[in-house]
N, C-alpha and C positions, 0 to 999 in steps of 0.2 A: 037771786039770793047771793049773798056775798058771807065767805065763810074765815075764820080766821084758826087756824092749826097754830096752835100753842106749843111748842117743844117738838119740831117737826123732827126727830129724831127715828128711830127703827119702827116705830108702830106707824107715830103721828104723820110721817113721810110717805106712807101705804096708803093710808086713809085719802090724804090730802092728793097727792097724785092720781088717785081712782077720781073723784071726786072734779079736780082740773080738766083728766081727760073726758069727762063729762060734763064738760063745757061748765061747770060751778065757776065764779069769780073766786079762788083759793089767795089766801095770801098764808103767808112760811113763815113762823116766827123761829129763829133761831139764833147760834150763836157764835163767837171766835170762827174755826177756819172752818168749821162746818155753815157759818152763812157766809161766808167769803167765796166756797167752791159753790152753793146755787146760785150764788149771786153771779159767777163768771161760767159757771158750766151746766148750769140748770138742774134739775136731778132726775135721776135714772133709778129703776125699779129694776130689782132682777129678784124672780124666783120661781118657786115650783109651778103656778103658774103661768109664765110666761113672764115676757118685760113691759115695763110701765116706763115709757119716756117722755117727760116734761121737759121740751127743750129750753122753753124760759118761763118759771113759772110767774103767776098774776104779778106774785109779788113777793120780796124775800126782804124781812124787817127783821130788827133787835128790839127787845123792852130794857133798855138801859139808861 
């Protein structure tokens, strides 16, 4: 199954990283220097809990 997160943003970014670390094909639609930092630093979950770390996710795209 191959999943695509539209506005991986504060929600969409929880979902999507749950979803990655379970092995899902995720790809990241985002934008400006919020796809610029997963595109170079992958992204990181922090919260109550615990952390969710995608160190390079499937895939981090723009619809531009």
């Amino acid at each position: 199954m191959r999943i695509a997160v539209i506005g991986a943003g504060g929600i969409g970014a929880i979902y999507g990283a749950a979803l990655a670390k379970a092995g899902v094909d995720v790809t990241f639609v985002a934008r400006g220097t919020h796809l610029a930092a997963m595109r170079e630093n992958g992204l990181k979950i922090e919260g109550d809990r615990g952390e969710i770390v995608v160190i390079r996710p499937t895939s981090a795209s723009s619809i531009t």
